[in-house]
Short mmCIF file of the C-alpha atoms (twelve columns), coordinates in Angstrom:
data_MODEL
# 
_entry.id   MODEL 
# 
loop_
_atom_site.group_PDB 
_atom_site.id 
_atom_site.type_symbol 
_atom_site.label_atom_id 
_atom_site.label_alt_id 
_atom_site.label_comp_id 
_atom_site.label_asym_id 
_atom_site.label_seq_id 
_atom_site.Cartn_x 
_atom_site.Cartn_y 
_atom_site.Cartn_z 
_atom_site.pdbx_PDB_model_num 
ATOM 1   C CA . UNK A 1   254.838 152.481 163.196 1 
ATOM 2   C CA . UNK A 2   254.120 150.622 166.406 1 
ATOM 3   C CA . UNK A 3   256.487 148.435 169.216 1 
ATOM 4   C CA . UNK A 4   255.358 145.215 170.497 1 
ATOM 5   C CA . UNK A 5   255.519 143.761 174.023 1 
ATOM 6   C CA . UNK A 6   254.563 140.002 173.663 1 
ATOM 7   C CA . UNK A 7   254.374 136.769 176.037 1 
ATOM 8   C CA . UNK A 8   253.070 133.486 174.898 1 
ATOM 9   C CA . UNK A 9   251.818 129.867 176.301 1 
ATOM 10  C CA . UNK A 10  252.472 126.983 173.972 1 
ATOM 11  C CA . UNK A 11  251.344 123.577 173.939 1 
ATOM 12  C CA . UNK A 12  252.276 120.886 171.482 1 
ATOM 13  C CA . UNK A 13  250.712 117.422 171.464 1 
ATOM 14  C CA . UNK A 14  251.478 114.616 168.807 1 
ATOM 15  C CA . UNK A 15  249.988 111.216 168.399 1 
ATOM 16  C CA . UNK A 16  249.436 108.464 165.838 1 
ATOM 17  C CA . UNK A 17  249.273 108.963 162.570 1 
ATOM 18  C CA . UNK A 18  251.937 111.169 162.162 1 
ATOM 19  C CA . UNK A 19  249.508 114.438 163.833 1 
ATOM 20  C CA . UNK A 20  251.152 117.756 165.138 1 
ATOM 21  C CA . UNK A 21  249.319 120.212 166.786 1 
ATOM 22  C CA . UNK A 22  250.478 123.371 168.391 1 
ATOM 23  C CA . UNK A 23  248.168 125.989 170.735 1 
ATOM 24  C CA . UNK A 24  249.599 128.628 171.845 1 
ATOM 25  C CA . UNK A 25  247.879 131.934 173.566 1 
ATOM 26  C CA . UNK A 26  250.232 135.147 173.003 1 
ATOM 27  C CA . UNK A 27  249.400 138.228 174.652 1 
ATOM 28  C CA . UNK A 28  251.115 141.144 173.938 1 
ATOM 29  C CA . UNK A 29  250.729 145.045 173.890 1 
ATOM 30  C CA . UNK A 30  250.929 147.119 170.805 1 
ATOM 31  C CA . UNK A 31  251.661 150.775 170.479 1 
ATOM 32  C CA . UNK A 32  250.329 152.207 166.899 1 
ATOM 33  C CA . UNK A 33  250.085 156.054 166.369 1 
ATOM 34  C CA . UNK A 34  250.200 156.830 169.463 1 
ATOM 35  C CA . UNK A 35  248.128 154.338 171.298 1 
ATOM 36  C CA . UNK A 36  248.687 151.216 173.281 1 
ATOM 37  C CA . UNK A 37  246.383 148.219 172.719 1 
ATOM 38  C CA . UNK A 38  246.542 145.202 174.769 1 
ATOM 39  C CA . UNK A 39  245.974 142.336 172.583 1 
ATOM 40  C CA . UNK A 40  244.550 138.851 173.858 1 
ATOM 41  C CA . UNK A 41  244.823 136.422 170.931 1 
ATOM 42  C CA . UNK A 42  244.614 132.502 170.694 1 
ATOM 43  C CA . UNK A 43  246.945 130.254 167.877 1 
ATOM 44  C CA . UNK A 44  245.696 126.842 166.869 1 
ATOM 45  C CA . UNK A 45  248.107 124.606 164.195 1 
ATOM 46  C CA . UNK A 46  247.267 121.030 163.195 1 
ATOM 47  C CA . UNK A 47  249.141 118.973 160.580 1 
ATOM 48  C CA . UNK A 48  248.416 115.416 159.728 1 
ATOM 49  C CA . UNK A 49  249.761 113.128 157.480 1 
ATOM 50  C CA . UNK A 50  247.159 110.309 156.975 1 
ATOM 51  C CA . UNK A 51  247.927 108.381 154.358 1 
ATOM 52  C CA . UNK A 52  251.298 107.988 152.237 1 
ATOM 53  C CA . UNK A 53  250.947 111.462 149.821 1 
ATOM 54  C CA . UNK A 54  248.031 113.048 151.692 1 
ATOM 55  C CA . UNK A 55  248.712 115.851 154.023 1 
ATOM 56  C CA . UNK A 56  246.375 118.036 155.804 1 
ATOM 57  C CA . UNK A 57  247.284 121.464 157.633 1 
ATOM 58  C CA . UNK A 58  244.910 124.279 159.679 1 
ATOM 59  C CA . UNK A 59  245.822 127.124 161.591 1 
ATOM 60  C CA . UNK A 60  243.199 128.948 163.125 1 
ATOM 61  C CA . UNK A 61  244.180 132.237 165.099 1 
ATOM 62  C CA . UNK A 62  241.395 134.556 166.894 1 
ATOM 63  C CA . UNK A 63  241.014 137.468 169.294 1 
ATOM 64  C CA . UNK A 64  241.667 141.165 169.794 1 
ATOM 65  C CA . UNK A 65  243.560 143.053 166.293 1 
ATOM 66  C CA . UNK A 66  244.341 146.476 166.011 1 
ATOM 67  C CA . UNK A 67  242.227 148.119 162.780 1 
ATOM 68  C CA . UNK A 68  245.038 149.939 161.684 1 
ATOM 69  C CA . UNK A 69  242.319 151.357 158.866 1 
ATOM 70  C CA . UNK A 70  240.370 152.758 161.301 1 
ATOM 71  C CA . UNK A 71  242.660 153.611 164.307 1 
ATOM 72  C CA . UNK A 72  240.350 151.230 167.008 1 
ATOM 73  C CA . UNK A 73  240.831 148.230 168.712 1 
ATOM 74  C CA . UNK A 74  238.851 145.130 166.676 1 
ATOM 75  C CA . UNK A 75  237.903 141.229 166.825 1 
ATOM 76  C CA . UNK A 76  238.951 139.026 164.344 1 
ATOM 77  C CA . UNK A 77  239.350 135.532 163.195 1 
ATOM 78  C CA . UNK A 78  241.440 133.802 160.596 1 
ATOM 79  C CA . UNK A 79  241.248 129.920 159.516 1 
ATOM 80  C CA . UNK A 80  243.680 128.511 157.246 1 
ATOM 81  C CA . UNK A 81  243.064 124.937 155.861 1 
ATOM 82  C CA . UNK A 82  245.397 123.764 153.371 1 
ATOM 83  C CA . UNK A 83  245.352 119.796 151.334 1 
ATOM 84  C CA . UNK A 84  248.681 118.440 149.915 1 
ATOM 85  C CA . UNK A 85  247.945 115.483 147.840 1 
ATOM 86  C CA . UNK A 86  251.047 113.448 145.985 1 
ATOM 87  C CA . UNK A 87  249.611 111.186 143.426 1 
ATOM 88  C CA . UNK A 88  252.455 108.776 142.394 1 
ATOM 89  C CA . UNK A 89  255.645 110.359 141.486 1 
ATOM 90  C CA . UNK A 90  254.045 112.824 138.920 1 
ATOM 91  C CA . UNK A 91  250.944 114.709 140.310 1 
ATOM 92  C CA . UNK A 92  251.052 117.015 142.859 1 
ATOM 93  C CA . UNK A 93  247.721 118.874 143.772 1 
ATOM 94  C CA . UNK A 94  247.808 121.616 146.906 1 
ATOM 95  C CA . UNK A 95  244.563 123.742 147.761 1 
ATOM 96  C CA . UNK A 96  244.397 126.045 150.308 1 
ATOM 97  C CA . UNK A 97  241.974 128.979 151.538 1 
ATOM 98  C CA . UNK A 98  242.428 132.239 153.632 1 
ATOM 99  C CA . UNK A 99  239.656 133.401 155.616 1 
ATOM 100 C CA . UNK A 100 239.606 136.773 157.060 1 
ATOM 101 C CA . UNK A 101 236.847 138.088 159.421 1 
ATOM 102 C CA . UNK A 102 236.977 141.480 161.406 1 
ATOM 103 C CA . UNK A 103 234.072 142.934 163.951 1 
ATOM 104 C CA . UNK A 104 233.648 145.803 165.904 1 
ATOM 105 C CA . UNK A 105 231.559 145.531 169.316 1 
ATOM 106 C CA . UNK A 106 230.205 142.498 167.058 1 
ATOM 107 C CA . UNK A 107 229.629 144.073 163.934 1 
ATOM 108 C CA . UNK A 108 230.765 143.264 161.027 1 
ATOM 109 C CA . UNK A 109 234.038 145.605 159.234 1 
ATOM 110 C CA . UNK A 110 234.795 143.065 156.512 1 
ATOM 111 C CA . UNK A 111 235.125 139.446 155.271 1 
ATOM 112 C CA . UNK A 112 237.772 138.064 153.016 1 
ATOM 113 C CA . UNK A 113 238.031 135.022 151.301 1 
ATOM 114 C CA . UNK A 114 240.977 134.111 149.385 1 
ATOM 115 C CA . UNK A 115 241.107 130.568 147.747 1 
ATOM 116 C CA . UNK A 116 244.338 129.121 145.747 1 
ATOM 117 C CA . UNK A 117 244.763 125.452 143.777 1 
ATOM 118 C CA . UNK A 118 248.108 124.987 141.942 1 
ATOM 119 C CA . UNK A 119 248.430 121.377 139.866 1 
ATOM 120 C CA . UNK A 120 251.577 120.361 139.000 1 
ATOM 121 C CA . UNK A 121 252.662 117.363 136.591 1 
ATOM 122 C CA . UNK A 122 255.899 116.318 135.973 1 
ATOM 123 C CA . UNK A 123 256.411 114.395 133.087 1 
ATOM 124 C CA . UNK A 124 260.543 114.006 133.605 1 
ATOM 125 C CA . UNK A 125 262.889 115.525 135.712 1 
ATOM 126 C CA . UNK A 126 263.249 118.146 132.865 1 
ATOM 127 C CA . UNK A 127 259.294 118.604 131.884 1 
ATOM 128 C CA . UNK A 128 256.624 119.648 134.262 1 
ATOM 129 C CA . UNK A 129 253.830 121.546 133.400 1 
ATOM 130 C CA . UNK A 130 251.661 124.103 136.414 1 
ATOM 131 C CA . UNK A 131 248.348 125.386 136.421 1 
ATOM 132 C CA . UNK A 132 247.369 127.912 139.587 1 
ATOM 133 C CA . UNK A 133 243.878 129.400 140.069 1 
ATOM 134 C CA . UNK A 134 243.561 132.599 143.009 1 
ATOM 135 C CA . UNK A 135 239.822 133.584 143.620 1 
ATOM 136 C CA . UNK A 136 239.604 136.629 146.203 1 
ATOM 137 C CA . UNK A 137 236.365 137.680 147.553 1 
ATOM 138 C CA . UNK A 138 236.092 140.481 150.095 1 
ATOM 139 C CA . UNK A 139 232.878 141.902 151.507 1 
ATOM 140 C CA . UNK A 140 233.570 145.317 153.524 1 
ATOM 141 C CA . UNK A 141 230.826 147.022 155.804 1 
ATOM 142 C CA . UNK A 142 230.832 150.811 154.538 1 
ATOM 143 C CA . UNK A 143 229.033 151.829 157.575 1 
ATOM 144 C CA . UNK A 144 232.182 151.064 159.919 1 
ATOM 145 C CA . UNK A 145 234.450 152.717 157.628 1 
ATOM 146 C CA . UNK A 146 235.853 155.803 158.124 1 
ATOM 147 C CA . UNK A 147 236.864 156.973 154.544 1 
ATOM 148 C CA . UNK A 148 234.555 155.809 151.515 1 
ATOM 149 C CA . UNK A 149 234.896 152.319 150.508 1 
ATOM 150 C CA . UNK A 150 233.088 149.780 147.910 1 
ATOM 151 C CA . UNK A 151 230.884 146.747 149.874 1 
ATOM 152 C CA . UNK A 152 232.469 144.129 147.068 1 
ATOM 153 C CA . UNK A 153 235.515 143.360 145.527 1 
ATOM 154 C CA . UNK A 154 236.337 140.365 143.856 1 
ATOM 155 C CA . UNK A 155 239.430 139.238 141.538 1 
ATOM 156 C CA . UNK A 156 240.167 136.285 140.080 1 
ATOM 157 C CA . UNK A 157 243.741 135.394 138.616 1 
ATOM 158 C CA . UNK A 158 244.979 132.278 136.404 1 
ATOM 159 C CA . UNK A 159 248.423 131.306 135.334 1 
ATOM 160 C CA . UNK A 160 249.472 128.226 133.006 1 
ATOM 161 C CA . UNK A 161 253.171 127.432 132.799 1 
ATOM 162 C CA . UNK A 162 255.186 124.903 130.757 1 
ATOM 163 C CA . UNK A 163 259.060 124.158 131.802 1 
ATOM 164 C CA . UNK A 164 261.604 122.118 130.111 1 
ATOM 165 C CA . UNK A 165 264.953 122.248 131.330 1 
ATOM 166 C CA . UNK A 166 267.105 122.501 128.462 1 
ATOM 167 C CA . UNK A 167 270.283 121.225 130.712 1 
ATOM 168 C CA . UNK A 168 271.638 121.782 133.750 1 
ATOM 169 C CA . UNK A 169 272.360 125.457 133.405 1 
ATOM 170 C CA . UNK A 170 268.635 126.562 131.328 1 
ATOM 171 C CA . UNK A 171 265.471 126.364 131.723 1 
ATOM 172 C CA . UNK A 172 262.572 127.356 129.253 1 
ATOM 173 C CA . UNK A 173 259.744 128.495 130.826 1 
ATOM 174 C CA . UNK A 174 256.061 129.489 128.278 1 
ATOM 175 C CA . UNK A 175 252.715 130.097 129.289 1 
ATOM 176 C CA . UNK A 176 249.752 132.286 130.009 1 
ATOM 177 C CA . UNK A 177 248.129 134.435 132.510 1 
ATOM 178 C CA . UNK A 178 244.968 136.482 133.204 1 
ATOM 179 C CA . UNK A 179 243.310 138.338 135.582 1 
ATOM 180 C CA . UNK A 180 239.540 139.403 136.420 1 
ATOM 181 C CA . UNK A 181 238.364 142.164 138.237 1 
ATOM 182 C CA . UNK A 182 234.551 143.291 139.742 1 
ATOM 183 C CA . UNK A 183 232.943 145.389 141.820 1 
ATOM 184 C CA . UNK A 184 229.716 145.908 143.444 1 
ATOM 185 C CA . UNK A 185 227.172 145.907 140.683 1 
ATOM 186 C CA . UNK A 186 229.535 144.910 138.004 1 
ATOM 187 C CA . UNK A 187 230.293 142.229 136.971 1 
ATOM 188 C CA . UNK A 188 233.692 140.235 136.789 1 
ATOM 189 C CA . UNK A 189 235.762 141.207 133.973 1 
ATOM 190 C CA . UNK A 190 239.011 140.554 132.250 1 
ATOM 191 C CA . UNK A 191 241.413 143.061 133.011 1 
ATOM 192 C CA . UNK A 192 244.420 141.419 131.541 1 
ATOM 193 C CA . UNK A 193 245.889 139.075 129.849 1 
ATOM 194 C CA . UNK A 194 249.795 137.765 129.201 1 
ATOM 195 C CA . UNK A 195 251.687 135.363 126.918 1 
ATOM 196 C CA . UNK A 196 255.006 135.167 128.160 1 
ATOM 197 C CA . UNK A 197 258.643 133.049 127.337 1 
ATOM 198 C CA . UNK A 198 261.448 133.170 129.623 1 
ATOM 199 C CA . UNK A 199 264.805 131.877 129.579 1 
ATOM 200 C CA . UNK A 200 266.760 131.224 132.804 1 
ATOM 201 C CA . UNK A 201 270.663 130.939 133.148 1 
ATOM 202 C CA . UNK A 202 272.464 129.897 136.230 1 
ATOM 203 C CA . UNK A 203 276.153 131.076 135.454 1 
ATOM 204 C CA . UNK A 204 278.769 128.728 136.898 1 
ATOM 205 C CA . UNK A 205 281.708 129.564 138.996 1 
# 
């Protein structure tokens, strides 16, 4: 468990084409088992809307992190970008990534890369049909570790879903889902896979 102490500066500035961008600088003080780590971090959000249907977000945020794995105060940096694309009334395409890095006095303690598309077509108001990919990549540094862990690990996951709203009350969902797993030196492999139907009620008052 841990109690914060935090102050922050914000600064928000918006301009043509619809941008928003926020920086702020918190600084606050963390107490975790025990200890009390002064934390000096920065916050960077931008969202812009170019083009009717096209939006484009990032949030970058970087500086000092607590390693709550390793009991030590740590450097890290994550970035955010995310796409929102409308095409017409029917297509909707959003891709976004996590990135994840963590040093100690510069050194690497691990890298993580998470990366997520979800398509969605909607054929009526009653039909739509979803596909959503997840890739997850994370390279750790055993040598800054202080319990034993693997230098890779990667997963992939995949879901395809068809909906048709029967009426107003139910709504038939079917699809299909797997899910890969690897580890340093071997290979990705399926770990599961799921064929599913569910039925779902809202009950009227």
């Amino acid at each position: 468990t841990g109690q914060t102490a935090m102050y922050m500066y914000t600064a928000f500035i918006g301009g043509h084409y619809k941008p928003n961008s926020v920086l702020s600088m918190p600084g606050k003080r963390e107490l975790y088992a025990n200890t009390g780590y002064d934390l000096d971090q920065c916050q960077i959000t931008g969202d812009i809307k170019p083009m009717g249907g096209l939006r484009l977000h990032i949030r970058a945020h970087f500086g000092d992190m607590i390693d709550y794995s390793n009991l030590r105060l740590a450097w890290h940096m994550i970035l955010n970008p995310e796409v929102e694309f409308n095409l017409g009334r029917h297509f909707n395409v959003n891709l976004r990534h996590n990135y994840m890095y963590m040093s100690f006095h510069s050194d690497e303690i691990f890298t993580a890369n998470l990366t997520q598309v979800r398509l969605i077509y909607n054929f009526s108001v009653r039909v739509f049909v979803r596909a959503f990919i997840q890739y997850q990549d994370i390279s750790n540094n055993p040598d800054l570790y202080t319990f034993p862990i693997l230098p890779k690990n990667n997963t992939l996951f995949a879901q395809f879903l068809f909906s048709y709203k029967v009426n107003p009350q139910t709504v038939l969902f079917i699809g299909y889902s797997d899910d890969y797993l690897g580890y340093t030196g071997i290979d990705i492999l399926q770990k599961n896979r799921t064929f599913f139907m569910k039925i779902g009620y809202a009950w009227l008052k």
